[in-house]
C-alpha positions in Angstrom: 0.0 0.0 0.0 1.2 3.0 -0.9 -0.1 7.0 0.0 -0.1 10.3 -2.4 -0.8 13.7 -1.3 -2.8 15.6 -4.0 -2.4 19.1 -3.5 -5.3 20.8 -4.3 -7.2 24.8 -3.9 -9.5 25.4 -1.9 -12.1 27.7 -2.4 -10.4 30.7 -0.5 -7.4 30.2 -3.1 -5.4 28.6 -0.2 -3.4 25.4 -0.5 -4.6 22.4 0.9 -3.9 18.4 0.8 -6.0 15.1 0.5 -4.5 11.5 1.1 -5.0 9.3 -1.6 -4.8 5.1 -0.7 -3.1 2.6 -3.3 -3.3 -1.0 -2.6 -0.6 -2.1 -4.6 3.0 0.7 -4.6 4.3 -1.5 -7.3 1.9 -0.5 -10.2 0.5 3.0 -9.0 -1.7 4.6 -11.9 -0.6 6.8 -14.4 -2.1 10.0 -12.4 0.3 8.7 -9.8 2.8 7.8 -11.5 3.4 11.6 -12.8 3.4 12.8 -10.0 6.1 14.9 -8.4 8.8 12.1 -7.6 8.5 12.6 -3.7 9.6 16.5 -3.9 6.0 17.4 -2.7 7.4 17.5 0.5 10.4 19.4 0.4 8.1 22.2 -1.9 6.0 22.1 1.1 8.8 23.1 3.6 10.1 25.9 0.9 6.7 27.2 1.0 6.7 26.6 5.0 9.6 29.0 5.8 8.5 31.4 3.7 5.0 31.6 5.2 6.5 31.7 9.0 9.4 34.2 8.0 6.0 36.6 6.2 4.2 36.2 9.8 7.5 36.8 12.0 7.8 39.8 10.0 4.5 41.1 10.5 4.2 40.1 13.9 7.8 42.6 14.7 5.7 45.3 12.8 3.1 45.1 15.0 5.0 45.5 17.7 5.8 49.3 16.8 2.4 50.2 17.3 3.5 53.2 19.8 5.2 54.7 17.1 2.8 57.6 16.7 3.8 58.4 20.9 7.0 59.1 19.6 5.5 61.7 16.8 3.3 62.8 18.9 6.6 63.4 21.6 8.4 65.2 18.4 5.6 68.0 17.8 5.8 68.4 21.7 9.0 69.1 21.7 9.4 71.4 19.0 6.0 73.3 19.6 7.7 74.4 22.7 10.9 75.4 21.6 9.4 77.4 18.9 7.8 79.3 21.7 8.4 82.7 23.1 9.2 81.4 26.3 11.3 79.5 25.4 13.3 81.8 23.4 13.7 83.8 26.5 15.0 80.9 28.6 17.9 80.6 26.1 19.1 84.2 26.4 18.5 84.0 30.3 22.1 84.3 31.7 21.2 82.1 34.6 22.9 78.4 35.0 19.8 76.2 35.6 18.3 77.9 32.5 21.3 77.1 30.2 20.7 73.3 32.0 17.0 73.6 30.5 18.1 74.6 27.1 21.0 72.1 26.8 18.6 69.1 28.0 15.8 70.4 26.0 18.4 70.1 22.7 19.3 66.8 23.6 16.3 65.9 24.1 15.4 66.9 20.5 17.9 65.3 19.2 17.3 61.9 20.5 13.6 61.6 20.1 14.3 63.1 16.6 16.9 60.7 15.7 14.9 57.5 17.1 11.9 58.6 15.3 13.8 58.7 11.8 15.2 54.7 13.3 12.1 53.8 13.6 10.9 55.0 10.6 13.3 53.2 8.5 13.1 50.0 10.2 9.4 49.7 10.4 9.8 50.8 6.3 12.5 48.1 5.9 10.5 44.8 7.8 7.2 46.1 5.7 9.4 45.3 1.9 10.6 42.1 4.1 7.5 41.2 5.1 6.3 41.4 1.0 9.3 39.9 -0.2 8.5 37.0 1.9 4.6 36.9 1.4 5.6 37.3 -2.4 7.9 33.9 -2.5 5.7 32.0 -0.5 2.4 32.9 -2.6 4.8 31.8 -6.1 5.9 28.3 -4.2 2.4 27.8 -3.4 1.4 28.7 -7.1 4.0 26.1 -8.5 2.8 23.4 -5.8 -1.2 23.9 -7.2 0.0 23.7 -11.2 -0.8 20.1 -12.1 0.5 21.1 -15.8 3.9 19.7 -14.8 5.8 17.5 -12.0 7.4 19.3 -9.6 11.7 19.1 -10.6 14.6 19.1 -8.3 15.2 22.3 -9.9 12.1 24.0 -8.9 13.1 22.6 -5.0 16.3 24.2 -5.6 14.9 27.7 -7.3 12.5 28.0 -4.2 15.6 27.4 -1.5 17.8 29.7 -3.5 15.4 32.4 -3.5 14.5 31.8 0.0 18.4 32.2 1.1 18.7 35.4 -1.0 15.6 37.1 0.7 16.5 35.7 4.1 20.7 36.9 4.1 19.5 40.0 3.8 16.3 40.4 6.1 16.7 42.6 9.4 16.9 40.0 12.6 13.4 39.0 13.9 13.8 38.1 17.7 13.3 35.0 18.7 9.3 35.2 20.7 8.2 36.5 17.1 9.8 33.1 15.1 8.4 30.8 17.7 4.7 32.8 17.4 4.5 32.8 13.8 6.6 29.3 14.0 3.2 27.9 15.6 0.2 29.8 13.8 1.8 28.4 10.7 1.9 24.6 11.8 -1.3 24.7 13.4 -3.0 26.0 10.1 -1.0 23.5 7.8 -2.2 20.5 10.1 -6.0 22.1 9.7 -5.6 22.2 6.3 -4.1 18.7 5.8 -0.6 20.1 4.4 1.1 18.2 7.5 1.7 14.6 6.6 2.8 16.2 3.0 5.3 18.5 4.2 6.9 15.5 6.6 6.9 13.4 3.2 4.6 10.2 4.8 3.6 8.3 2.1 
């Protein structure tokens, strides 16, 4: 007895899996027979990291949700030393005023300079994030197009695409991986993709 996962859509567009039984692994049928030469599997776990590095990426996105405190903290800052008030404090000969006007500057400088950081980095995980979402929609594409067998080339585009993206990806901690790690297995296993991506057949 042998056992073929057939990879097939589901109505949301997702990808999902069905079992199918042969009695005899000697003399599979044709449809089986064409299939793709046990690379299902390591298609599946291309497509696998790819869909957990796309969540880990999101999920360190979300964590900068109290970015707009530190806008907000900006126009505070420089509201005030637009200010009359202000103004006067600088020319005020007296020592704890300099102190004021010296923190006040430094002040600006870091909140201004951690803003433009997280700016940047938030801008830089958001192309990560697509890149990512990108591959692992085109592995999932490939893996649904019975046209053609899945090749040992194909494995090999998907992994070498997969390093490229991920050499060059900003470091997602650890909690995030393990999250995203998690949501991804449990929604493979719902969909049937589980015994296919650890190749039991």
């Amino acid at each position: 007895m042998s056992v073929e996962f057939i990879l097939t859509p589901r109505e949301d567009g997702s990808l999902g899996a069905k079992p199918r039984v042969f009695l005899s692994a000697a003399s599979p049928p044709p449809a089986a027979a064409a299939d793709t030469s046990g690379l299902c599997h390591l298609g599946i776990q291309s497509m696998r990291k790819a869909w957990i590095y796309s969540k880990a990426t999101g999920k360190t996105i979300s964590w900068y949700h109290w970015m707009p405190a530190i806008t907000l903290g900006t126009a505070v800052i420089s509201a005030v030393t637009g200010t009359t008030v202000f103004a006067n404090l600088s020319s005020n000969p007296a020592t704890w005023a300099k102190a004021v006007v010296a923190s006040v500057a430094v002040l600006v400088a870091v909140v201004t300079a951690l803003q433009s950081w997280l700016t940047n980095r938030v801008k830089s995980l958001g192309g990560q994030a697509t890149q990512f979402h990108g591959l692992y929609r085109k592995i999932e594409t490939r893996l649904l197009d019975r046209s053609k067998p899945l090749t040992q080339q194909d494995v090999d585009g998907f992994e070498a695409d997969l390093k490229t993206v991920s050499d060059a990806m900003i470091t997602i901690s650890n909690h995030a991986w393990n999250l995203a790690r998690d949501e991804v297995d449990e929604e493979m296993k719902n969909e049937g993709l589980w015994d296919a991506l650890r190749g039991r057949a």
